[in-house]
Residue frames relative to the residue before (quaternion, step in Angstrom):
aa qw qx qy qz dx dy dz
X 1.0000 0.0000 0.0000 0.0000 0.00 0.00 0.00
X 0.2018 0.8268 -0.5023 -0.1528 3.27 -0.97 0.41
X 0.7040 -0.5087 0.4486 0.2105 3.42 -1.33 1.12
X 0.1622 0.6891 -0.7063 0.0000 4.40 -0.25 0.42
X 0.0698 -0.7037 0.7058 -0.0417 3.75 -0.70 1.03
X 0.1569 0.8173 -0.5543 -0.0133 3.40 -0.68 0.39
X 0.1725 -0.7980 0.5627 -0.1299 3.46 -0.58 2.15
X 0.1489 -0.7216 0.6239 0.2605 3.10 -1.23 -0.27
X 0.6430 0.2448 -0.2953 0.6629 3.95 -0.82 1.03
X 0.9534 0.0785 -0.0507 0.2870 2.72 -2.21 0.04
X 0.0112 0.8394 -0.5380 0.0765 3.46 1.16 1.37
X 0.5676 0.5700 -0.3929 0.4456 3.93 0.54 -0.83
X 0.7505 0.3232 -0.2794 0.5042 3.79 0.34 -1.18
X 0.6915 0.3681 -0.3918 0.4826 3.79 0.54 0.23
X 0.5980 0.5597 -0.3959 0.4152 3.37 1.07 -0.15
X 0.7178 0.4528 -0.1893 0.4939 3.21 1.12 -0.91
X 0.4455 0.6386 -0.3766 0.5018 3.60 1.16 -0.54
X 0.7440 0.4343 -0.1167 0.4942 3.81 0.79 -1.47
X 0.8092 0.2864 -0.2630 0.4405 3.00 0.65 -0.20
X 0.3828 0.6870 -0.4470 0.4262 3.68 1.52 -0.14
X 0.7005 0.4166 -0.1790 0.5510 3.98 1.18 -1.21
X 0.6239 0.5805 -0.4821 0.2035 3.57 0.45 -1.15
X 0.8338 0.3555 -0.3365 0.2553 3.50 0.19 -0.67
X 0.6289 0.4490 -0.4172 0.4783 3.50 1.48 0.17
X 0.3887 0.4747 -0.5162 0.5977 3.77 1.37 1.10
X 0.7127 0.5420 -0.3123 0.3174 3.69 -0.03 -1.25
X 0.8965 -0.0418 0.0949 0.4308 3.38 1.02 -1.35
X 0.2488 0.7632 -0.3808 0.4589 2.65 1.52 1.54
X 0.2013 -0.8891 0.3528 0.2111 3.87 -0.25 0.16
X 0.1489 -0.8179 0.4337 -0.3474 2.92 1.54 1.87
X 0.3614 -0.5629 0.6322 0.3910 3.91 -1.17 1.12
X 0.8493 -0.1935 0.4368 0.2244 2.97 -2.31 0.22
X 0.8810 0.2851 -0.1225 0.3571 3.02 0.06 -1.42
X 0.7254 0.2657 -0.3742 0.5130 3.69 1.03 0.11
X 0.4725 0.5912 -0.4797 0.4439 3.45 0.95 1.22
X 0.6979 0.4715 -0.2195 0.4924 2.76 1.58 -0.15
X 0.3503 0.4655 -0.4340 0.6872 3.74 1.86 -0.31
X 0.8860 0.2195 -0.3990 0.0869 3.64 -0.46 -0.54
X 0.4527 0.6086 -0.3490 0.5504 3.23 1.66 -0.16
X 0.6499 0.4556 -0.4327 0.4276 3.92 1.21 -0.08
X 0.8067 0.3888 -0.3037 0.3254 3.03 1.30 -0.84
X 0.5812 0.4713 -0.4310 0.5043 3.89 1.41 0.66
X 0.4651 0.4277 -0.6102 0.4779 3.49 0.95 0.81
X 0.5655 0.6011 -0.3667 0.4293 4.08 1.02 -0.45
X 0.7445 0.3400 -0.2762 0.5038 3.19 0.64 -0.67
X 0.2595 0.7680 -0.4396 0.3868 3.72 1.42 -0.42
X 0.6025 0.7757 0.1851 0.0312 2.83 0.52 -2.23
X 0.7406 0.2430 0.1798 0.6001 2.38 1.21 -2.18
X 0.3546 0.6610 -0.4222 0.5090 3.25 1.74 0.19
X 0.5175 -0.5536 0.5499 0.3510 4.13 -1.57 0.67
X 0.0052 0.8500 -0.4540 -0.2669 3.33 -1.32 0.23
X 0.2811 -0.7275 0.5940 0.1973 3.57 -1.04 0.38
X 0.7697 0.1284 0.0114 0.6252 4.10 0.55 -0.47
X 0.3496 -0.6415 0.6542 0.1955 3.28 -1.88 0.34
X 0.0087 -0.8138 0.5750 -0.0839 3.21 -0.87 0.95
X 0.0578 0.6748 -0.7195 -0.1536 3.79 -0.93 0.28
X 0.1858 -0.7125 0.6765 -0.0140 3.05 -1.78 1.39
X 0.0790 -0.8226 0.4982 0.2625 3.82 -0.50 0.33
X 0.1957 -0.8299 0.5208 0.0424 3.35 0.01 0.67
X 0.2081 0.8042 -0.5566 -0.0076 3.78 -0.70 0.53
X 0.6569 -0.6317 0.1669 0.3764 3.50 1.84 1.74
X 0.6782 -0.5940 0.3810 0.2050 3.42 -1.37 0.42
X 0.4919 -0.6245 0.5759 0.1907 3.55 -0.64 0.82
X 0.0536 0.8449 -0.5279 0.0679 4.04 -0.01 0.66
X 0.7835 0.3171 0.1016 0.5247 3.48 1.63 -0.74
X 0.5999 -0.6086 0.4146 0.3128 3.50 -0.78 0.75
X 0.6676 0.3504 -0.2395 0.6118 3.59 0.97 -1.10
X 0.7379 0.2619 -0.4429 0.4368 3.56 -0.01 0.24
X 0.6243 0.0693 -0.5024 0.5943 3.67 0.24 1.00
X 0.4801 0.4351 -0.6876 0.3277 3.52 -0.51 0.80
X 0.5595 0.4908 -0.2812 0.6058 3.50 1.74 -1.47
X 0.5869 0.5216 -0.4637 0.4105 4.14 0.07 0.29
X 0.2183 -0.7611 0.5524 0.2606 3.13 0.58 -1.32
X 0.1300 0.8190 -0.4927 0.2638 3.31 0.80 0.81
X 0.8564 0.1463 0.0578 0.4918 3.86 -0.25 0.44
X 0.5854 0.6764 -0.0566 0.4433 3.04 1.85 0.53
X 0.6199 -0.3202 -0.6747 0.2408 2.33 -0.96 2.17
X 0.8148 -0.2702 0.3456 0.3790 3.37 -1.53 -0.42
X 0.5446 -0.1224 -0.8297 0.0059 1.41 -1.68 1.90
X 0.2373 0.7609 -0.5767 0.1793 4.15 1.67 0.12
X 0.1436 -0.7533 0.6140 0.1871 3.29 -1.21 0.75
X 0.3801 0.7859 -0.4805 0.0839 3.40 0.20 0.72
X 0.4974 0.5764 -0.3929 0.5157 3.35 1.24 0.02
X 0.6844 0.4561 -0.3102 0.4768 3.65 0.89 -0.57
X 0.5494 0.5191 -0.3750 0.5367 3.50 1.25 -0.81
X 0.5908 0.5812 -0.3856 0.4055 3.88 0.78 -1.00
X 0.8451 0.3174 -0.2023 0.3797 3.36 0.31 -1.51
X 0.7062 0.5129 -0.3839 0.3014 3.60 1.10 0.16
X 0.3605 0.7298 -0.2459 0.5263 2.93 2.25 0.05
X 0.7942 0.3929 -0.1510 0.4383 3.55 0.81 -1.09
X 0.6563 0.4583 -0.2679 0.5362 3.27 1.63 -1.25
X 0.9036 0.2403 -0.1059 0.3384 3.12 0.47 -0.94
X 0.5249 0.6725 -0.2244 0.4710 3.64 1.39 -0.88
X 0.8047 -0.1436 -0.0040 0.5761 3.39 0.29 -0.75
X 0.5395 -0.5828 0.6039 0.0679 3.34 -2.36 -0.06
X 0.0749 0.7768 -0.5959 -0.1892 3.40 -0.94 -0.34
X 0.1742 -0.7441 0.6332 -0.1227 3.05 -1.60 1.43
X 0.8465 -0.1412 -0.0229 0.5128 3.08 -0.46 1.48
X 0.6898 -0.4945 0.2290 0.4766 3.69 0.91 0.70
X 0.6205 0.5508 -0.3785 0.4103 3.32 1.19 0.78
X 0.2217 -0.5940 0.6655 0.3939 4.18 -0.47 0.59
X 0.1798 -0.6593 0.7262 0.0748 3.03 -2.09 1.03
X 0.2377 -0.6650 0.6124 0.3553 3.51 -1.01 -0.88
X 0.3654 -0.7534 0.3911 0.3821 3.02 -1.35 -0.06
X 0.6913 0.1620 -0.2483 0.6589 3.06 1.83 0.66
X 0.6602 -0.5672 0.3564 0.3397 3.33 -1.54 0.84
X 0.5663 -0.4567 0.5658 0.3881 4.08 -1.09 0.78
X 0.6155 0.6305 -0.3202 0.3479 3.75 0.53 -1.52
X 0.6544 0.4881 -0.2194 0.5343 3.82 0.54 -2.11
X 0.4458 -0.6408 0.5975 0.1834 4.27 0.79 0.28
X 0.5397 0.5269 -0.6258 0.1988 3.72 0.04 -0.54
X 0.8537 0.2441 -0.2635 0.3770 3.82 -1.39 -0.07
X 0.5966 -0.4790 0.3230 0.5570 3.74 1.22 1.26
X 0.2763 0.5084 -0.7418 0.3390 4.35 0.35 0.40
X 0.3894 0.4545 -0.7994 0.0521 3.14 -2.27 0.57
X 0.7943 -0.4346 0.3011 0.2994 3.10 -1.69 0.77
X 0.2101 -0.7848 0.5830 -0.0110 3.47 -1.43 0.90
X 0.2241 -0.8181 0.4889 0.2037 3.74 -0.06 1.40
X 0.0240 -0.7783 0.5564 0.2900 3.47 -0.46 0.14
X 0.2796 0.8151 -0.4673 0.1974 3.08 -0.29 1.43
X 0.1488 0.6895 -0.6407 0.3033 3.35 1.62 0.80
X 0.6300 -0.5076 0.4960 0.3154 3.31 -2.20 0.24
X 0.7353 0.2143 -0.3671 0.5279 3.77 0.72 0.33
X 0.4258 -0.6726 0.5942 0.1154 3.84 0.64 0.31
X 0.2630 -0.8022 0.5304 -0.0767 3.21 0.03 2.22
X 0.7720 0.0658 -0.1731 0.6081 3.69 0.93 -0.33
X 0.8871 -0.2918 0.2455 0.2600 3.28 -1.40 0.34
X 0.2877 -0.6800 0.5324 0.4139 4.20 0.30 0.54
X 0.1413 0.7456 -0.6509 -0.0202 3.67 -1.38 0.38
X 0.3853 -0.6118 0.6078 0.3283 3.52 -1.42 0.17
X 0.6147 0.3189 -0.4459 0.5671 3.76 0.46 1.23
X 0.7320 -0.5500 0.3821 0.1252 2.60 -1.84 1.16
X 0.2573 -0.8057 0.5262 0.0878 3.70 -0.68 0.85
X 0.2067 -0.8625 0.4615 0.0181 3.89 -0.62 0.45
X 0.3719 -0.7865 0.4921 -0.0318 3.51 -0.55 0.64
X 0.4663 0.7257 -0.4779 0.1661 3.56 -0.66 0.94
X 0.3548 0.7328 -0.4802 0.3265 3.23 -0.67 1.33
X 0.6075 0.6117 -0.3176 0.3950 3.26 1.55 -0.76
X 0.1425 -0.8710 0.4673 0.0518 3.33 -0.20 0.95
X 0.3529 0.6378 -0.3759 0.5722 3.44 1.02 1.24
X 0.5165 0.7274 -0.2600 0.3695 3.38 1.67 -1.33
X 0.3348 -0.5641 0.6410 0.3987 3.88 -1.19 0.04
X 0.7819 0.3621 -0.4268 0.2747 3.15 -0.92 1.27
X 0.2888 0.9021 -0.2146 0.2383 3.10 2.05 -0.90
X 0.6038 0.6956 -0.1360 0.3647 2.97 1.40 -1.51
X 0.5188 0.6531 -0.4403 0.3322 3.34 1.64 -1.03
X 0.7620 0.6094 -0.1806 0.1235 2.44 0.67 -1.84
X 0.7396 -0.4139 0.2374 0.4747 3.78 -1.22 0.73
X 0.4658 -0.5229 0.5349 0.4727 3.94 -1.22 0.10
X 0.7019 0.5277 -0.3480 0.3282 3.80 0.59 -1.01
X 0.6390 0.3927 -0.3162 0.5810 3.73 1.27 0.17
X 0.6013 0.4118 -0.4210 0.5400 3.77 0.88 0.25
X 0.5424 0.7104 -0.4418 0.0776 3.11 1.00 -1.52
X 0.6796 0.4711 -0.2229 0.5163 4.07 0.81 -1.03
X 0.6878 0.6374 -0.3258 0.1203 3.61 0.35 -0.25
X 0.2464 -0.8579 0.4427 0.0853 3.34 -0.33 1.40
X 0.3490 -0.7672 0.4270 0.3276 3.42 -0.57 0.20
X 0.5612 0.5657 -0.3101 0.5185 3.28 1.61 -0.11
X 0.7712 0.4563 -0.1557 0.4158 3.03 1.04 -0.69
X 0.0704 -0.9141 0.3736 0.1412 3.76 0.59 0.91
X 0.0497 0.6323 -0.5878 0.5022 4.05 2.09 0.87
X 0.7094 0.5850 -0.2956 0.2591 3.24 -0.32 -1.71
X 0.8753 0.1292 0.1029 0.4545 3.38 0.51 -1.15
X 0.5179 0.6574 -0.4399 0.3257 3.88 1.32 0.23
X 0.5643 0.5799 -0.4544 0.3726 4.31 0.99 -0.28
X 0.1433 -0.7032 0.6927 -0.0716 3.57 -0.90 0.62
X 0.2007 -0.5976 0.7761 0.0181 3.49 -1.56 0.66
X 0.0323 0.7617 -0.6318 0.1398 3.50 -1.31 1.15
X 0.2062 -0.7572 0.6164 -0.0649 3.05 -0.62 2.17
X 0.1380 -0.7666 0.6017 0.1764 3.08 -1.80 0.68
X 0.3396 -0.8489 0.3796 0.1413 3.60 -0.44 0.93
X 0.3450 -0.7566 0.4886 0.2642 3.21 -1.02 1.11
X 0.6281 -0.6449 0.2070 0.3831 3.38 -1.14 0.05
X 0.1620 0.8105 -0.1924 0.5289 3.15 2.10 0.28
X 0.1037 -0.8095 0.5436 0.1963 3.35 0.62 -1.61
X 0.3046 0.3865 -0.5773 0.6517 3.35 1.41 1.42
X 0.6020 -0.5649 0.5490 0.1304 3.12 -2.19 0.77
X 0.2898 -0.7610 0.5268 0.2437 3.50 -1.09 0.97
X 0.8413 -0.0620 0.0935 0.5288 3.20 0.70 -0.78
X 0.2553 -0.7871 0.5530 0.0972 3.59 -0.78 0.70
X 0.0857 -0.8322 0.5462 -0.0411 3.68 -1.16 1.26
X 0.3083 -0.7228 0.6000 0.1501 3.58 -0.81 0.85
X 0.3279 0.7375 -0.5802 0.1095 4.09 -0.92 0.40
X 0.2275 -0.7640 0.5809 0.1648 3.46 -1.00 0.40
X 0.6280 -0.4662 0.4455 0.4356 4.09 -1.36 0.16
X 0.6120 -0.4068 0.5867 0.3402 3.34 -1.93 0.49
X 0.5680 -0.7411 0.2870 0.2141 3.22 -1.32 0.46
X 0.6373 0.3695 0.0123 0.6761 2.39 2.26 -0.87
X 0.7448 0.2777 -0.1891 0.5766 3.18 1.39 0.59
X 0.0825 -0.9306 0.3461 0.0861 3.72 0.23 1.26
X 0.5755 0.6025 -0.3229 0.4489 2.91 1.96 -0.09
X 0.7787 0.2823 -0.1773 0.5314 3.36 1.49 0.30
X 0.2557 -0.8236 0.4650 0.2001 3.33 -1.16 1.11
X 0.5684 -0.6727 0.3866 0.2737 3.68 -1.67 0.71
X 0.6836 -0.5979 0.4186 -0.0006 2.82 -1.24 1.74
X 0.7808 0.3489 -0.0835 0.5114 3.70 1.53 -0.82
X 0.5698 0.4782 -0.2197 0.6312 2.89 2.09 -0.47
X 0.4268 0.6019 -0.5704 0.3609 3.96 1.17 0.30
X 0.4011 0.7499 -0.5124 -0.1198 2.99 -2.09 0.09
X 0.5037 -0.6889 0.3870 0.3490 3.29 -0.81 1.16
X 0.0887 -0.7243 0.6657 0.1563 3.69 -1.48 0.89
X 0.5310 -0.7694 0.3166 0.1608 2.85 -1.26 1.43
X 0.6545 -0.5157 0.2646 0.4855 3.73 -0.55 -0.17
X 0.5198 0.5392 -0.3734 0.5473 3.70 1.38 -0.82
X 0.5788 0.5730 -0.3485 0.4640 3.45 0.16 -1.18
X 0.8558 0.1979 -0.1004 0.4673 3.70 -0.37 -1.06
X 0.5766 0.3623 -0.5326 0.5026 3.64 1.48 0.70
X 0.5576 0.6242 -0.4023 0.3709 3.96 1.08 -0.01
X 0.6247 0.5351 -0.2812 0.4944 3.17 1.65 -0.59
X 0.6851 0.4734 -0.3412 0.4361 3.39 0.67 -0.73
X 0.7583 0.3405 -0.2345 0.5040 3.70 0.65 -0.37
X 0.4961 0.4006 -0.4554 0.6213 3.67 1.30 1.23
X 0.5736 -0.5899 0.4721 0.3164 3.67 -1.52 0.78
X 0.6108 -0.3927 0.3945 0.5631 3.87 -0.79 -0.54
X 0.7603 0.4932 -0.2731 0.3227 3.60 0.51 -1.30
X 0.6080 0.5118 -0.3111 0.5212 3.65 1.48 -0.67
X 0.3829 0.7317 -0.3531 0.4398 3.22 1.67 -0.75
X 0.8886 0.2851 -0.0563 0.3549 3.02 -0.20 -1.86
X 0.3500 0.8440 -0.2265 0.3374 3.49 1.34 -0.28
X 0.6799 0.2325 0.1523 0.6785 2.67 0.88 -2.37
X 0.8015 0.3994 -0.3148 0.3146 3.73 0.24 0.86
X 0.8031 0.1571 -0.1846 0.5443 2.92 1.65 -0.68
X 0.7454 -0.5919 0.2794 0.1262 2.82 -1.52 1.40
X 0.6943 0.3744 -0.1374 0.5991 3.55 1.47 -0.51
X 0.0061 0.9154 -0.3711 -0.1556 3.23 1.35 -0.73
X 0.2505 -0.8293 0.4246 -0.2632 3.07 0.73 1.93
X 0.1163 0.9191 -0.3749 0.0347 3.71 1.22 -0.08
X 0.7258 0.4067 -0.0323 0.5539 2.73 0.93 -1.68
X 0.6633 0.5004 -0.2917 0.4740 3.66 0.95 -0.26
X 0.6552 0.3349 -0.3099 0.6022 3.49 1.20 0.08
X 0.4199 0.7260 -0.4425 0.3175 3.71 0.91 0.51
X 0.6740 -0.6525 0.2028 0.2806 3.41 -0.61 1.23
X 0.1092 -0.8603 0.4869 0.1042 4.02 0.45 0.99
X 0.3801 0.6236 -0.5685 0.3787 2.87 -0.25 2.08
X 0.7625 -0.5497 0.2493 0.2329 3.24 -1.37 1.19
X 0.7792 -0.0726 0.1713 0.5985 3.65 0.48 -0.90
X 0.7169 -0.4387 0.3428 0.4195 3.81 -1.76 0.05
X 0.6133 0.5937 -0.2305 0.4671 3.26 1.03 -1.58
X 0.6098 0.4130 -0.3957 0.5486 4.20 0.73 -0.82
X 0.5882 0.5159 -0.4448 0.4360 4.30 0.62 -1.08
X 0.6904 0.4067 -0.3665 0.4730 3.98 0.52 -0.98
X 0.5961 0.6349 -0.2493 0.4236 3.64 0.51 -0.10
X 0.8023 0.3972 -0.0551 0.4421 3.16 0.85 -1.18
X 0.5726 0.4571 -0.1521 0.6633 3.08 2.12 -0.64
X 0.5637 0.6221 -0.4257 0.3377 3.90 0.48 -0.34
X 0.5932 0.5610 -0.3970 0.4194 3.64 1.00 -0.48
X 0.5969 0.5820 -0.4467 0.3247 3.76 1.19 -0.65
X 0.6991 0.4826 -0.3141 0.4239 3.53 1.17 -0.16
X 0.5596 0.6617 -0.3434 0.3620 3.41 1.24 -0.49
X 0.5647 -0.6033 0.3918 0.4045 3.19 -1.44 0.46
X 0.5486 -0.6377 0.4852 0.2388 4.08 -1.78 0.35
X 0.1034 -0.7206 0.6574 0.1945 3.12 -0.41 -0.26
X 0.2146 -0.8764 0.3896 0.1844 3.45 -0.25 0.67
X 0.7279 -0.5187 0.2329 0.3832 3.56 -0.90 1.62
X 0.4449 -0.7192 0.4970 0.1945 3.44 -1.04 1.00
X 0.5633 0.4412 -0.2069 0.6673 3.54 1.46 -0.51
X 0.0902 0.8624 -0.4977 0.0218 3.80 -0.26 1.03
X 0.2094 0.8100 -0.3740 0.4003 3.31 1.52 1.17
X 0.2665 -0.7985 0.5280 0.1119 3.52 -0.46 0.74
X 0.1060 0.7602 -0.6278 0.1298 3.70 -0.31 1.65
X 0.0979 -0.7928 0.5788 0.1639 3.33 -1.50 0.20
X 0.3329 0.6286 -0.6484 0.2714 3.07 1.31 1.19
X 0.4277 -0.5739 0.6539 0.2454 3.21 -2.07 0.62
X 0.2461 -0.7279 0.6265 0.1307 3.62 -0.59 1.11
């Protein structure tokens, strides 16, 4: 389900307002009809808010829990790597220090296929800001390569399942993360991503992940639980150290410094 509220001003206190409710509407097993009184009555209050600008925000709420992005479908089914792209992001990608997500490298430096992300579709999949937003997931990208074998490991080039989930960070000016988003491409459109399939993951959320292996990971998330079918398809231990050694190497950053999200 998603929620299109469109205010003007005080976008944060309607965002949150909409999303404080969304998941006991979304996945709740409530009749029809008083999902609909309540989704009428937080566009009223929407409303009743001052305004200074027009904005349209889709919003389809925050991911706080394991069962509620298994219940998304995020990274779903085989062969989407987005649950692997998730869990190497949390386990391994970033930190937290003193109540702040860090990284251990800048989105900017491009290394693991990061390059910038306009958000400038006509409904604005994440949240307008005056900071820069990032992208990473396309595994086609120059840099992609960093990334673990067990998040390439499924990817077809024929097969664009294979390669449509995407994480989107927004950076603070600090260079700690404000907010972290999970979404994947239209099906029928690769040069754009779905708007109903957005969603913000919270900071708890992506500290429960980091302090769980991949396989408990994947357990508790996917819906088919395919574990073993997303396991790295390689020959021996000695080929895994090999295949992983580039995540430390230096980048060279991409000669083409355009931001695309077609899947070739």
């Amino acid at each position: 389900m998603c929620v299109c509220v469109c205010v003007c001003g005080h976008t944060h206190r309607i965002v949150n307002l909409v999303q404080s409710v969304f998941w006991s509407l979304s996945f709740s097993s409530s009749s029809k009809d008083t999902n609909t009184h309540d989704i009428s009555v937080i566009r009223a209050a929407a409303v009743k808010e001052n305004s200074t600008r027009s904005v349209v925000i889709m919003v389809n709420g925050t991911l706080n829990e394991l069962s509620q992005l298994k219940q998304s479908g995020f990274g779903q089914p085989w062969p989407r790597h987005g649950l692997n792209l998730l869990f190497w992001f949390a386990h391994d990608y970033i930190d937290f220090r003193n109540g702040k997500m860090v990284s251990i490298s800048s989105p900017h430096d491009k290394r693991f296929g990061f390059h910038k992300f306009k958000n400038d579709d006509h409904d604005h999949i994440v949240p307008i800001e005056n900071l820069p937003y990032y992208e990473v997931g396309n595994l086609n990208f120059p840099g992609a390569d960093e990334l673990p074998n067990y998040v390439r490991a499924n990817y077809m080039h024929s097969n664009p399942e294979s390669n449509k989930d995407r994480i989107i960070v927004c950076q603070n000016t600090n260079g700690s993360f404000k907010s972290v988003h999970v979404t994947e491409h239209l099906k029928d459109n690769l040069k754009q991503f779905d708007s109903k399939k957005t969603y913000r993951v919270s900071q708890g959320l992506l500290q429960i992940i980091k302090n769980m292996t991949r396989e408990q990971f994947l357990n508790k998330t996917s819906k088919t639980q395919e574990v073993h079918a997303s396991q790295p398809r390689i020959s021996n231990p000695e080929e895994e150290g090999v295949r992983n050694r580039p995540q430390i190497r230096e980048v060279t950053a991409p000669l083409d410094n355009t931001c695309s999200c077609t899947i070739l």
